[in-house]
N, C-alpha and C positions, 0 to 999 in steps of 0.2 A: 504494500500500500504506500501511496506517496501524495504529497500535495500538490496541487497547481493553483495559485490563486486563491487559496484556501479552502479549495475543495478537494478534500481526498476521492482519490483514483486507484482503481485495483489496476496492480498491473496484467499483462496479458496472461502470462501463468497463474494469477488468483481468476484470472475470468472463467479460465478454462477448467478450472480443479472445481472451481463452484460450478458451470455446467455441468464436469463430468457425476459430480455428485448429486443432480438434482435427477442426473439417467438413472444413475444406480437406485435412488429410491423409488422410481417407478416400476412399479411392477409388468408392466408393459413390454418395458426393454429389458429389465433380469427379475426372475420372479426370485423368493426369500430362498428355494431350495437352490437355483440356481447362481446366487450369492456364495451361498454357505458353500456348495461344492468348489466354484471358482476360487475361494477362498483356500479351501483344502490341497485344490491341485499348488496353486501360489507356494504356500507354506512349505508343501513336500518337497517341489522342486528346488524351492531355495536350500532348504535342509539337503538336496540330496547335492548338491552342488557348493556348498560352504567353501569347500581347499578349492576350487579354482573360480576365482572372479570371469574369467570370460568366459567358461561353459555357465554358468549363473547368470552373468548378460544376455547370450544365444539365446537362454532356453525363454529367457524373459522377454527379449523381441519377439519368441516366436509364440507365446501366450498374449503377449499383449497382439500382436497383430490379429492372431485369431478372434480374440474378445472382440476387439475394434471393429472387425468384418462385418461380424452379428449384431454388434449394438449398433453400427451405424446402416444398416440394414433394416434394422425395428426402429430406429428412430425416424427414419425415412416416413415408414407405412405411416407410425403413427403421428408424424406433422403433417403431410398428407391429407389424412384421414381428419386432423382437428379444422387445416384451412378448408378443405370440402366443408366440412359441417359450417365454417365461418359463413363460408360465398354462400351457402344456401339458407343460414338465417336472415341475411340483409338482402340478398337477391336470388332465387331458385332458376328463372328462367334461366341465364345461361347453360348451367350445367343438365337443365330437363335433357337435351339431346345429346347426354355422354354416359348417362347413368341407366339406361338403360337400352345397353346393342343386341340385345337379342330380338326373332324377329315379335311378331303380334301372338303367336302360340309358344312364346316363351322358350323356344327352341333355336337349335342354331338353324340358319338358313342352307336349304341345301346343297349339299356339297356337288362340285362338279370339276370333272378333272382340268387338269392345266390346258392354256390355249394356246397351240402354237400360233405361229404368225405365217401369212400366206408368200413374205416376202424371200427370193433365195435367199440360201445361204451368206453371212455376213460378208464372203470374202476380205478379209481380213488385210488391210494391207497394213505400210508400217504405223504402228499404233505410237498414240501421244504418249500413255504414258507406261507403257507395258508391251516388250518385245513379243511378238507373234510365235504361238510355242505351237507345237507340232502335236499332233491329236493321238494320244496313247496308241499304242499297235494294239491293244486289246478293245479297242472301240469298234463296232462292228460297221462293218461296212453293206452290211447285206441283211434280208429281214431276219432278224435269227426268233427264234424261238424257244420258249420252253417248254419243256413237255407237258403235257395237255392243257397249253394255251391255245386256242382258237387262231387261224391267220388274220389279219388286220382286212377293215374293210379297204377294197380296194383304192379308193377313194380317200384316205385320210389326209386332213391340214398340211402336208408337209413340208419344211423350210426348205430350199435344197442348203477408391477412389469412384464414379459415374464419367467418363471421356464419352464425350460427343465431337463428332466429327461429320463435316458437310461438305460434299462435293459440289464442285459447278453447281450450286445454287440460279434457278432460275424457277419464276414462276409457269403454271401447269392448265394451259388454257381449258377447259371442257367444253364451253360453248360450241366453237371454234377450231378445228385443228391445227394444231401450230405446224409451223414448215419446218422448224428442229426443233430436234426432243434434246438436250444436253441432258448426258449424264448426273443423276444426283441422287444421293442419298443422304440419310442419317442415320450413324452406328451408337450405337451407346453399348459400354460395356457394362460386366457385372449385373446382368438384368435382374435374375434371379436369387435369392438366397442360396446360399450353400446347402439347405436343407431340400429347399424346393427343385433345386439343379438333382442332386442326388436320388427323388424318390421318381422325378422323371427318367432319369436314367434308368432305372430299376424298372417302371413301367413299360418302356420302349423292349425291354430285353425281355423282360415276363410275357410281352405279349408277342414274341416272333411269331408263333404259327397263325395268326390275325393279319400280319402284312401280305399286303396283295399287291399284283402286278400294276405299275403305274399307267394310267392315260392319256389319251390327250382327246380334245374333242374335233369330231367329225362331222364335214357339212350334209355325211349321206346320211347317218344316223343319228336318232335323239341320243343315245347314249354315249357315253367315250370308247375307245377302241386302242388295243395294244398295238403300238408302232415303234418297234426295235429302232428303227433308224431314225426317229428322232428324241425318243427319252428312253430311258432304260432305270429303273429304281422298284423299289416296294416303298407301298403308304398305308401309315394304318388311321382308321377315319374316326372309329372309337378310342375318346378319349379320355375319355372320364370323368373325374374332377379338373384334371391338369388342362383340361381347355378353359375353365373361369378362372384357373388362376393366374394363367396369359393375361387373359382379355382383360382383367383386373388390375393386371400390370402395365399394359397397354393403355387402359383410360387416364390412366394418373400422367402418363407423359405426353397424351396426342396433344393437348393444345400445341407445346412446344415443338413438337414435331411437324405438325404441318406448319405454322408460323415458319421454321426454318428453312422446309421444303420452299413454301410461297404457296400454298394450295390454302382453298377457303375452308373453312370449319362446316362441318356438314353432320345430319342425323344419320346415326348407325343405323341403319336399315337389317344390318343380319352380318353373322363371322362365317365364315368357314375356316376353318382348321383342320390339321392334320400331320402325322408324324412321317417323317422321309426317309427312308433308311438307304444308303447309295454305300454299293459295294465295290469290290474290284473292276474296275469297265465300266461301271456306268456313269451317266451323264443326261446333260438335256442340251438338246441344242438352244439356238438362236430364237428368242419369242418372247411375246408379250402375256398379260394374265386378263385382257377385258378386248381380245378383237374382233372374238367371237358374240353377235349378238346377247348367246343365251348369258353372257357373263360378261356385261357392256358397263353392267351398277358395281361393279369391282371396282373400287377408288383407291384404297392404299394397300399395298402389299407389306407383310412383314415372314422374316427368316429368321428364328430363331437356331442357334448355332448350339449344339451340345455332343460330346462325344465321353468313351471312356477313358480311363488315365491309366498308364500312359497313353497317348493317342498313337494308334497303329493304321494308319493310309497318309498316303498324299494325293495335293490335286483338289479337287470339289471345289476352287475357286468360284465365286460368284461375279462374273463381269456384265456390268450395265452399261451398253451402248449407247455414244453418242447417236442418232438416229435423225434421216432426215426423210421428208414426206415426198415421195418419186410412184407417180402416176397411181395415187391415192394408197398407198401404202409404206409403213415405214421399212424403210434400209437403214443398216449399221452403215457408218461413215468410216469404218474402219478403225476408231478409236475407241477406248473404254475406261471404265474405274474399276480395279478387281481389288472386291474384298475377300481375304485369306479368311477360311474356319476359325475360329478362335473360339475357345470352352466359354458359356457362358453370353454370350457376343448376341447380340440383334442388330437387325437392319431395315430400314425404314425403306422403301424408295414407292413413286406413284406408279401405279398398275400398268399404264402404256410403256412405260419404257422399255427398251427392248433389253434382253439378258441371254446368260444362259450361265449352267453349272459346268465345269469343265470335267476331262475325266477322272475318275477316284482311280487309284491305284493302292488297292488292300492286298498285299501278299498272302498273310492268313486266310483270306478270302472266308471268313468267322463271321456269323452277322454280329458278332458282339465288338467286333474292331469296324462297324463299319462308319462314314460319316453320317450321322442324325440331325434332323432340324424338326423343329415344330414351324410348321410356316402354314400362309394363310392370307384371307381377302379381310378387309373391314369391305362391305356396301353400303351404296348410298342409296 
């Protein structure tokens, strides 16, 4: 404590030891049993480390970051959780159209598989800001099949801390379509709790014999239809609880999200969601998630990024193409922004932009090493 002018002042380490203390007695962010045990663990490890000071430090950076993880994690939800309740005793309307995305039957909206895009192949030339990498020799070339998969209709679509980070920023015309699409997104890391990261983990892997061959949609059939030559993955559509605890996670950040994008605030109309499991050779080519009619109210797309630890593949990169509008269709310009898998990782960007997954290369070829996303539409 010090004076200025005859006002005493805490200094910044009294500020901090008085907030940390006012987390601590919240039962919110550590409940009494979880006190007393943190306490415990503290106590033993200092005892167990006495004769040497810097295994005593280690063990102590590496308690304390852990704690920190979790209480800054719950402290999150729960200021969150207190300005929601603020903005809705002085004003409700705003938030009426974020608090509740699911559709009028209280259900999620239904799900339909991914949309390619009508335009070729990106051809790829020298890219802005990522050299042109050559397509794994395990990516098929030819329709391949699994066994008792049905053949594709003949006919299908086909192409020939919290760190936020925003690419080419540019606003997202809907009225209108704009004549370039620039690449952009917003990644934020750390989405999930360490708790909530882990029991999805656990869920995706529990429920292998549930994932099914991926789709895309087709303009001869209402349904989707399996087409090797332009995605190749398993999705599993049953999700349990771990879909409102996305979408929950998701409403708390959209304002800033679209704000950063330049996209208007819009009522949820319905989610789709769904888990992706991409093994050795698979991939998704060149496309967008709203070109197709039947899935046109697809406004913001999200990938949520989780795998197991250690992580065993390479590749799955997510590249968003810069993309310009050629004889009413978009084309990649040959340039992109590739976001790497990262544990834990989401990614924002609007529906039309054109993308695509690059190929996974999983030598165990294990679905349990394989790369995982929960990814998905919000609708308008």
């Amino acid at each position: 404590m010090y004076t200025q002018g005859g006002v005493s002042l805490m200094t910044p380490k009294q500020i901090l030891d008085s907030f940390s203390e006012s987390l601590m007695r919240d039962e919110r962010i550590l409940s009494a049993p979880e006190r007393t045990l943190l306490s415990a663990i503290v106590q033993h490890a200092k005892n167990a480390s006495a004769g040497s000071p810097q295994t005593q430090e280690a063990v102590r950076s590496v308690i304390a970051s852990a704690v920190g993880e979790v209480v800054a994690q719950r402290a999150f939800t729960v200021l969150g959780a207190s300005i929601v309740e603020h903005i809705l005793a002085t004003n409700s309307a705003p938030l009426a159209e974020l608090t509740n995305p699911r559709t009028a039957e209280g259900r999620s909206a239904p799900k339909d598989p991914e949309t390619p895009s009508n335009s070729p192949g990106p051809g790829v030339k020298a890219p802005r800001k990522e050299p042109v990498l050559p397509r794994d020799p395990q990516t098929p070339s030819g329709p391949l099949r699994a066994p008792g998969v049905p053949s594709p209709s003949p006919d299908p679509q086909t192409p020939s801390q919290v760190t936020t980070t925003v690419v080419s920023k540019a606003s997202t015309a809907v009225a209108e379509r704009a004549q370039v699409l620039p690449a952009q997104c917003v990644v934020l890391d750390e989405f999930l709790a360490p708790q909530e990261l882990t029991k999805l983990t656990s869920f995706a892997l529990e429920h292998e014999a549930e994932f099914r061959n991926s789709e895309v949609i087709s303009p001869t059939t209402r349904s989707g239809v399996v087409n090797y030559d332009h995605r190749r993955s398993l999705v599993l559509m049953d999700l349990g609880r771990h879909e409102d605890v996305i979408v929950e996670r998701i409403q708390k950040v959209l304002p800033q999200v679209l704000e950063k994008l330049g996209m208007e605030e819009f009522t949820i109309a319905g989610v789709e969601a769904q888990i992706t499991s991409s093994n050795d050779g698979d991939f998704f080519h060149f496309h967008s998630d709203n070109a197709s009619e039947r899935v046109a109210c697809r406004y913001l797309t999200f990938v949520y990024f989780f795998h197991q630890e250690p992580r065993m593949f390479e590749g799955g990169e997510l590249r968003i193409h810069d993309a310009r509008l050629e004889e009413g269709l978009y084309v990649s310009e040959g340039s992109y922004q590739t976001i790497v898998p990262q544990q834990n990782q989401m990614v924002f960007f609007p529906c039309q932009l054109m993308h695509e997954i690059t190929p996974v290369k999983c030598c165990s070829q294990r679905f349990a090493d394989s790369r995982f996303t929960l990814n998905g539409w919000l609708r308008r």
